[in-house]
C-alpha positions in Angstrom: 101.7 64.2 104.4 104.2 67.1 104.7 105.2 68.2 108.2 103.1 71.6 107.4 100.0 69.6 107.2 100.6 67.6 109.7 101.6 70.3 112.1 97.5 72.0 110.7 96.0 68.6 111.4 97.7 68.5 114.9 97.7 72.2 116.0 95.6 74.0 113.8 96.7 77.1 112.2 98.6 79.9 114.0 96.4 83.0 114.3 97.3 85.9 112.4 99.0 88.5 114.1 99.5 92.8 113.3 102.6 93.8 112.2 104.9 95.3 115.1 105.8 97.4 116.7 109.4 95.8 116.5 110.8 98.6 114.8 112.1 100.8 117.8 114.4 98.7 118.9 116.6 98.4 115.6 116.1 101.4 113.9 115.5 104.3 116.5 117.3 102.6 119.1 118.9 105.9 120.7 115.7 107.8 120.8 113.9 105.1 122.8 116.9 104.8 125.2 118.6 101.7 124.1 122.3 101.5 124.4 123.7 101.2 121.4 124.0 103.7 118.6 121.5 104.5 115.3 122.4 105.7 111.8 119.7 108.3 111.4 118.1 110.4 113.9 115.6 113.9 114.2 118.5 115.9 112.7 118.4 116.1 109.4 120.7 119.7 108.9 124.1 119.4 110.7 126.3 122.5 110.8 126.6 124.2 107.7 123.6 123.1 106.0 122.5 125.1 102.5 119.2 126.3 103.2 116.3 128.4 105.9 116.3 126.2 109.1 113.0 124.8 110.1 111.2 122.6 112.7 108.7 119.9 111.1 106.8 118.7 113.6 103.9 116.6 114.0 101.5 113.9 114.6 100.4 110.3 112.9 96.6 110.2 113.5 94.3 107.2 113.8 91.2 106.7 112.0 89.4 107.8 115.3 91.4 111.6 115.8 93.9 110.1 117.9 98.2 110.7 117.8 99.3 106.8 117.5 102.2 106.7 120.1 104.1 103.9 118.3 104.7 105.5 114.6 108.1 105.2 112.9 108.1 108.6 110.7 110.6 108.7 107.8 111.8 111.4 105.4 113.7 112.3 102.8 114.7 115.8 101.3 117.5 118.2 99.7 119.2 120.8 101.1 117.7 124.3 100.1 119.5 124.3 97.1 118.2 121.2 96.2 120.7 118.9 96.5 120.5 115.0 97.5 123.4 113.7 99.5 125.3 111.6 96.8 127.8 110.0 99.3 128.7 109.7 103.0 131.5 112.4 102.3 129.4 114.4 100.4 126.6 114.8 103.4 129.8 115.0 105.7 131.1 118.4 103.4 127.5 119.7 103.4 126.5 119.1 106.9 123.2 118.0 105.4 122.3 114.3 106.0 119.3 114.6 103.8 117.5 111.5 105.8 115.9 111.7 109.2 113.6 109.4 111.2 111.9 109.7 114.6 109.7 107.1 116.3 106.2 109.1 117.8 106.8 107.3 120.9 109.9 109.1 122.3 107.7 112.7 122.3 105.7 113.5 125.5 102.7 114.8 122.7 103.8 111.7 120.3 104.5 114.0 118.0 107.8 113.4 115.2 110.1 116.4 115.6 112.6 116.9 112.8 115.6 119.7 112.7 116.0 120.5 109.0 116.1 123.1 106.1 113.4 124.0 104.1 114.0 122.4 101.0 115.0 123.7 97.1 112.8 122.5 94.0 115.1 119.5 93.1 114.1 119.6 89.0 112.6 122.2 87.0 109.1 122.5 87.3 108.6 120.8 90.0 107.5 122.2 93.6 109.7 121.8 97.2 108.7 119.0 98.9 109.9 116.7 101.4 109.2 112.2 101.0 107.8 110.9 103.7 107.5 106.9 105.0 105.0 106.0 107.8 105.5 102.3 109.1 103.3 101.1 112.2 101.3 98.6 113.7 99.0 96.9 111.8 100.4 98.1 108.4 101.9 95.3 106.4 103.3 97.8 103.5 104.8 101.1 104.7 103.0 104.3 103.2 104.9 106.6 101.2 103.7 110.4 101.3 104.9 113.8 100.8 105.0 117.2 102.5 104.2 120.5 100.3 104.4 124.2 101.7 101.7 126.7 102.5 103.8 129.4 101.3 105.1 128.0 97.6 101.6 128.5 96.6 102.9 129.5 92.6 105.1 126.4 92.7 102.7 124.1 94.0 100.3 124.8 91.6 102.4 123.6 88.6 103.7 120.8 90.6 103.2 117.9 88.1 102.7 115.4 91.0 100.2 117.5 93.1 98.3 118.8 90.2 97.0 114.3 90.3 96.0 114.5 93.4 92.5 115.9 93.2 92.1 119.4 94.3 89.8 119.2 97.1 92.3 116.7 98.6 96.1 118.2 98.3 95.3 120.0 101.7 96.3 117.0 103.1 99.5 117.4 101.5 100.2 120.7 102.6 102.5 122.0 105.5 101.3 125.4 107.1 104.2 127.9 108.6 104.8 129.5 111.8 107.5 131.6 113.4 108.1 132.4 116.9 110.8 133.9 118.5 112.7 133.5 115.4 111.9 129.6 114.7 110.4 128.8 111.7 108.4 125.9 112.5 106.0 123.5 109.7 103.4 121.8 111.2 102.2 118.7 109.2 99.7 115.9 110.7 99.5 112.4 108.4 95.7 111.0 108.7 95.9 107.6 107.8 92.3 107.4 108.0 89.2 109.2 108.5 87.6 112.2 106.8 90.9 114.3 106.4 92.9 111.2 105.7 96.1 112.3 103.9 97.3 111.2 100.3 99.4 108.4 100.0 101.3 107.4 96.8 101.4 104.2 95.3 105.1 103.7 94.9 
């Protein structure tokens, strides 16, 4: 008998368990007021980034219409020239990080609030968009997603990615734009289930 089985036969088998939330601590450390420092944060465009400065903001929604409070929210983006960071120095001479990430639960509304720049089409043919990685409780894969915009309506619609997502379904991929008092702000909620549940991609 290995000591597994005999643990079973003694003890029966541990109870399974959701996944989490152990992620604030070691990867948005700052933003939930630990003392000790994190690698990426909400700001995405330092000083001298290429590109239109924006707010993304949003929520992470629950199956029942409800902001989940302990989301870790991801992304990834160019500048809006459409450049990826290629090294430490590189992001350093840009003042464009190109990564960001924001835990729901350090915003009164539990909303992720990222300071960016709207980003360039990074290849011919294909639309701006900005990855996006949703981890949580209860989820034992992170979801991988992306954010289009309301106003690149010509570019979207050659998009090779967008145009296999079915049409009556890449709403839930799209960002819509306001401005007040001179901020550009994108709004941009991820369903993860439910009627208007967003598209993820199986990466």
């Amino acid at each position: 008998m290995t000591l597994m089985s005999a643990l079973q036969t003694n003890y029966g088998q541990t109870p399974s368990q959701t996944v989490g939330p152990y992620f604030a601590y070691g990867l948005a450390a700052t933003q939930y007021g630990y003392d000790f420092d994190q690698p990426f944060d909400d700001r995405v465009a330092l000083e001298g980034a290429r590109g239109e400065r924006i707010r993304l903001v949003g929520r992470v929604i629950d199956g029942d219409g409800k902001p989940i409070n302990d989301a870790l929210v991801e992304i990834c983006q160019p500048d809006g020239e459409g450049h990826y960071p290629t090294s430490v120095e590189d992001a350093r001479a840009r003042g464009f990080r190109g990564f960001g990430r924001m835990g729901t639960g350090t915003d009164a509304h539990n909303r992720f609030v990222f300071q960016t720049v709207k980003p360039g089409a990074n290849a011919a043919g294909e639309a701006p968009f900005i990855g996006v990685i949703v981890t949580m409780r209860g989820l034992l894969l992170h979801t991988f997603t992306r954010i289009y915009f309301a106003d690149e309506a010509k570019a979207n619609a050659q998009d090779p990615v967008l145009a296999q997502v079915p049409a009556e379904r890449r709403g839930t991929l799209i960002a819509q734009r306001s401005e007040e008092g001179g901020q550009v702000t994108y709004t941009f909620d991820i369903h993860m289930q439910g009627d208007k549940e967003t598209v993820f991609f199986d990466v």
